[in-house]
N, C-alpha and C positions, 0 to 999 in steps of 0.2 A: 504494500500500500504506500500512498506515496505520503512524503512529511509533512505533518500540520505547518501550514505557515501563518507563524505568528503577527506578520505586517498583516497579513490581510484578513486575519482574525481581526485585530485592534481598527484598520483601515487608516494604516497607515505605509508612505516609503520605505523602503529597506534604508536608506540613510537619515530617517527622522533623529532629531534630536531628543533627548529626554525630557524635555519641558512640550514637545509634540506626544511624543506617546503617553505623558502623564494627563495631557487634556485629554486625549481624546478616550486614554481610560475611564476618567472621572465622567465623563460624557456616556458610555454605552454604560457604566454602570448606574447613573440616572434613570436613563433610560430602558433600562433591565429591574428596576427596582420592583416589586410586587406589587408597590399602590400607582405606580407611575402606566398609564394606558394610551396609547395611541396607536395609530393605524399601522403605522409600521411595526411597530412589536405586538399586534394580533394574533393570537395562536401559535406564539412563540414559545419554546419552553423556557423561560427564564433561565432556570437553575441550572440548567445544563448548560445554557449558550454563555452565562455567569461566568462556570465552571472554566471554559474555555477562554474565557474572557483574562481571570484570572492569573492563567497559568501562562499564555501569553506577556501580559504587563508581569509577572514576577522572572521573569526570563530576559524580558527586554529592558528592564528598566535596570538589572544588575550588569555592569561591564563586562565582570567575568563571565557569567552565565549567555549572556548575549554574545560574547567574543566564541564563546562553545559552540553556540545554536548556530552562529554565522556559518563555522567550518562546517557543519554537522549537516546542514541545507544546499549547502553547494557542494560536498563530498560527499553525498548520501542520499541524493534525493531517489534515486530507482531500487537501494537496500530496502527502505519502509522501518530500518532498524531504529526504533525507540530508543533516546539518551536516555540515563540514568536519574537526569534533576528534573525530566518530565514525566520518568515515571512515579519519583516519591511525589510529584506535587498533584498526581490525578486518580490516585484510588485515597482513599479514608475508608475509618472503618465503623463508626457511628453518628450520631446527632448530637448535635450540642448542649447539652447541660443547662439547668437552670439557671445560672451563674455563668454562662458563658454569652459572650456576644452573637445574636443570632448570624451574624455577616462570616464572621472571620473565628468563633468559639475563642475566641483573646478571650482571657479574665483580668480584673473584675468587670462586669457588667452590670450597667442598672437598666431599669425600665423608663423611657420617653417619652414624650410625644412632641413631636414638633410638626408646626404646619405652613403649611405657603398656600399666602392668596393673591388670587388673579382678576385684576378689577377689569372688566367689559362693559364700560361705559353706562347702561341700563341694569346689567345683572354681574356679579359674579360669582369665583369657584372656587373653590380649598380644597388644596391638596392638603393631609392628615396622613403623616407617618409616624408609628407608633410599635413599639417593641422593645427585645433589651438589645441595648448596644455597649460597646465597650469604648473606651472615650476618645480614642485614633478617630472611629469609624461615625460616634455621631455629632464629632468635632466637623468632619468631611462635612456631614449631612447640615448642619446646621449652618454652617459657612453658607453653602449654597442655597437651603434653604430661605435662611433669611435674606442672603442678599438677592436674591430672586424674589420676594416678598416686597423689598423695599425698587427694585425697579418697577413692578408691577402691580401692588396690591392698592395702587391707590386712583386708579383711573378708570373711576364711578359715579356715579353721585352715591351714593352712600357705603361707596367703600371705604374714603378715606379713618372714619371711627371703629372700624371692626379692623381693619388693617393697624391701628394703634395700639388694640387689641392684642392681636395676633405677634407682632411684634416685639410688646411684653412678655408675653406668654413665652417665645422662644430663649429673649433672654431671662429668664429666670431659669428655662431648662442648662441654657451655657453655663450658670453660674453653680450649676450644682455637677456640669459636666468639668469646669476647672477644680473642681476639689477631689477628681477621682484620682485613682494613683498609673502610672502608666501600663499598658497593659501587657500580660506576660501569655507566651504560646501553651496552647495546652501539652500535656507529655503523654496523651493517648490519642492519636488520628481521630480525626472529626470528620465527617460528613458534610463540609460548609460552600459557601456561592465563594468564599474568597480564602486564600489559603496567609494571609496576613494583616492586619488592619488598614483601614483605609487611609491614603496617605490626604493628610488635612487641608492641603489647599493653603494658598494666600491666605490671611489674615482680612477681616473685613474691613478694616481702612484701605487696605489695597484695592478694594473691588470697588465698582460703578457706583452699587446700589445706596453704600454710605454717605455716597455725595450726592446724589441726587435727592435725598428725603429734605437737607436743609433747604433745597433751591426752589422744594414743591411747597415745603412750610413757608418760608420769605412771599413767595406768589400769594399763600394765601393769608398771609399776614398783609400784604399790600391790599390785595382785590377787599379786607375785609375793612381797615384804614380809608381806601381813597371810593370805595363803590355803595357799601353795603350803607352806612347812612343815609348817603342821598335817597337810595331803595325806601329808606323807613324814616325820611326826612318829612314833616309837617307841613301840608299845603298852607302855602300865604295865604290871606284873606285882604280885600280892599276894603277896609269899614267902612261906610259915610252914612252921616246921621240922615235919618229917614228911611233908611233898608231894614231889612229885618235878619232874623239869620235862624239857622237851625241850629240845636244842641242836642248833646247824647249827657245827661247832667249835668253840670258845668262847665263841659269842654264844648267850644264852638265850632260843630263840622262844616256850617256853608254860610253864605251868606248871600242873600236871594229876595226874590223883588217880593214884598207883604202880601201881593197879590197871590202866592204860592203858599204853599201850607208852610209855616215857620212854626217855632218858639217862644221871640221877643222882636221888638225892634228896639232899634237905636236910636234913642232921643236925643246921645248930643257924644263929644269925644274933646276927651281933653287931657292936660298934661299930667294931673293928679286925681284923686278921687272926689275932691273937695267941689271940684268943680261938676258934678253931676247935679241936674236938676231932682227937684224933691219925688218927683215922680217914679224915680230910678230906682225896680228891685231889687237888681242885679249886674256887677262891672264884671268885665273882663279884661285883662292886659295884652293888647296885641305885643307876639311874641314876632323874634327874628322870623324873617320871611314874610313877615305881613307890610301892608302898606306906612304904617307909622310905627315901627317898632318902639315900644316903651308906653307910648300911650292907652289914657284908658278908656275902652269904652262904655258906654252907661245904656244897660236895656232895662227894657221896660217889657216884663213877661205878661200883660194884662191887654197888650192891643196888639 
């Protein structure tokens, strides 16, 4: 049979560099993950294509072991003869333990959950991963999680508060994942989708999504500063003695010719109260946006 090839398991060159084959690792294992669904991985076996996945990037991502696989692929391709570091890394002999990481059976392991949401303008989605991980592996997860969170969970109308949400909720799981201890191999073969923990990724100040959340918060600190007032700013009113007006209690909603169903009219307007004729049962103080701002005016709720 002829030899697995590891490029084009991963889908990548034969002369990628290590920072190539670690993305696009981190990529099909996304995309292999058991809550993760699209059309392209339909009726896929995960764990198996995982498997492979695996044993690929632990080959290529070591010098030596990729300096092997190189000779071993180009002097062996019509043998079918199986190397030695591809045989220990693709049988195991059980499942993972309660206490182990369900990805890579690392210990210690705790139980998670973290989620990533995706704002679609009118509705959106959440992704929800949850199980135990050991803290290489839901250090990976939560990186991308979140900063995938913070690129896209906020482009909704009412994503942005569940995304705020969400985003606490992850870091609180980080902060209980920086207190685990590193994680150590098990010494009986496992049955697992990864044969070592997941390598963690940039740090989330290095990523997009960190810098994007302050420039979406400023936007909406401005639109809410220079728009959202005006939106719930107070119609001026022109007062002039002889109109009448309408009220909702004491507060003045229109002002409108007597002829029309009113409240009170306006007997007179002036600088103080003092100056209201005796007929007057009730002033109001035209406020900013009316025609005499400061001034009073004086109704008369009886005609």
């Amino acid at each position: 049979m002829p030899p697995p090839n590891y490029y084009e398991i991963l889908g990548v060159k034969s002369d990628a560099t290590n920072k190539e084959i670690e993305s696009r690792y981190r990529a099909l294992a996304l995309e292999l993950h058991p809550d993760w669904h699209t059309e392209a991985n339909a009726g896929v076996d995960k764990r198996a294509k995982m498997a492979e996945v695996d044993v690929a990037f632990k080959t290529l991502s070591d010098p030596t072991t990729r300096s092997a696989y190189n000779g071993w692929l180009t002097l062996s391709k019509d043998s079918g003869e199986t190397p030695e570091f591809v045989k220990s890394q693709s049988k195991f002999a059980r499942a993972p333990a309660a206490t182990e990481c369900m990805f890579c059976a690392y210990s210690p392991a705790i139980e998670i959950t973290l989620k990533r949401e995706i704002g679609m303008v009118f509705r959106r989605r959440r992704i929800r991963y949850h199980g135990l991980y050991c803290r290489d592996c839901a250090m990976a997860l939560f990186r991308d999680t979140q900063n995938a969170t913070l690129l896209s969970g906020w482009w909704g109308i009412f994503c942005a508060p569940v995304n705020v949400g969400t985003v606490v909720s992850n870091y609180r799981e980080f902060k209980r994942l920086r207190e685990m201890a590193e994680p150590t191999a098990p010494t009986v073969p496992v049955t697992v989708e990864r044969v070592t923990p997941a390598p963690v990724g940039k740090p989330l100040v290095q990523r997009s999504g960190v810098w994007l959340t302050p420039i979406f918060v400023a936007a909406l600190l401005v639109y809410g500063v220079h728009y959202l007032p005006r939106a719930f700013e107070r119609q001026g009113f022109n007062y002039q003695v002889g109109a009448c007006v309408t009220m909702n209690a004491s507060d003045v909603t229109g002002v409108v010719s007597c002829a029309q169903t009113h409240n009170a009219k306006i007997v007179s307007i002036g600088a103080t109260q003092t100056e209201c004729p005796g007929d007057t049962t009730q002033i109001v103080k035209e406020h900013t946006g009316d025609a005499q701002p400061g001034d009073i005016a004086c109704l008369d709720d009886t005609q």
